[in-house]
MARNU-29134 format. One record per residue (C-alpha): residue in three letters; x, y negated, z negated. Coordinates in steps of 0.02 Angstrom, whole numbers, plus 32768, in hexadecimal, padded with zeros to 4 digits. Layout:
residues N
alaXYZ
...
***
This chain:
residues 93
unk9AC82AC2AA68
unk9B3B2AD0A9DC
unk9BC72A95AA22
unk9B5229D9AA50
unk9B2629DEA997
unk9BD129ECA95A
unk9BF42955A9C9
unk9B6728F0A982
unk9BAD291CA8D1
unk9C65290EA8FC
unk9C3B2846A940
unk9BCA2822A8CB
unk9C682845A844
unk9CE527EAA8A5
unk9C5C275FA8C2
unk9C4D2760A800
unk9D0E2772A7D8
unk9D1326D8A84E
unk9CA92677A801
unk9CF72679A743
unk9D9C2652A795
unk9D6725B6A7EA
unk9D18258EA73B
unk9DA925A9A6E9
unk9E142543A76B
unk9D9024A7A771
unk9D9624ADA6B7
unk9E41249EA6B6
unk9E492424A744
unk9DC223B0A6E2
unk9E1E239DA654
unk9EC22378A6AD
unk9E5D22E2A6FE
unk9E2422ACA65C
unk9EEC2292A61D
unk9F0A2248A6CF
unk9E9D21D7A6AB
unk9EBD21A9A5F9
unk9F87219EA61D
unk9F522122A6B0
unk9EFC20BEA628
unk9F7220C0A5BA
unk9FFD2089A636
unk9FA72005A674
unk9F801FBDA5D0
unkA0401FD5A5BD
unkA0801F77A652
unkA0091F02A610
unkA04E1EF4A566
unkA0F91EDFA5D4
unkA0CC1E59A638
unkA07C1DF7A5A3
unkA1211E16A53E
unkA1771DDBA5D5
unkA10E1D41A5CB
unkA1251D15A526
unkA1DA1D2EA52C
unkA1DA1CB1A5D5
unkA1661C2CA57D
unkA1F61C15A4F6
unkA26C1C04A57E
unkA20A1B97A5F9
unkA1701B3EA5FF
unkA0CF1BB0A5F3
unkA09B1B8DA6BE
unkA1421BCFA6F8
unkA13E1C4FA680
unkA0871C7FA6A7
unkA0BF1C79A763
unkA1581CEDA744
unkA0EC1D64A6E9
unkA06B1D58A78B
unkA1061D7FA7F7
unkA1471E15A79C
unkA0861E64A79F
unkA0861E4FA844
unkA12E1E97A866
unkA1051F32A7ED
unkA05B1F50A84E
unkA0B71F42A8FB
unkA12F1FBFA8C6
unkA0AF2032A877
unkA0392027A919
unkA0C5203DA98C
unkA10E20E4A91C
unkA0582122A94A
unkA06320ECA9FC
unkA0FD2154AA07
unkA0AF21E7A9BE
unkA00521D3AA21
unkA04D21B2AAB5
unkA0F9223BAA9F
unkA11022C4AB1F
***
């Protein structure tokens, strides 16, 4: 009978032990999300700031459409790349 109890007590410490670990780990997780997050903000609004810049250094070049259109062309080039750089990584063996 003694030996059960010592069971009971021995997994509900480990069961305890457990559970401020995974705390600890989602904590840690949740706040690497939150700078995954902000860092993918703040790069898009950068590649945004890039294409714009890219724009207005066209439009002094060339006429605004075929600037505008250049600028549409380069976004779309940067988001192929980027989607297939994740493709690789999703789809790597």
């Amino acid at each position: 009978m003694e030996a059960l109890a010592n069971l009971v007590v021995a997994t509900a410490d480990l069961a305890e032990a457990e559970g401020r670990a995974l705390g600890r780990h989602l904590l840690r997780l949740e706040v690497a999300a939150i700078l995954i997050v902000a860092a993918a903000l703040i790069g898009i609004l950068g590649l945004g700031f890039f294409v714009f810049g890219l724009f207005l250094l066209l439009a002094q070049q060339v006429s605004t459409p075929i600037a505008a259109t250049l600028c549409g062309v380069s976004g779309l080039v940067i988001a192929g790349a980027l989607g297939w750089a994740a493709r690789q990584i999703i789809w790597r063996k």
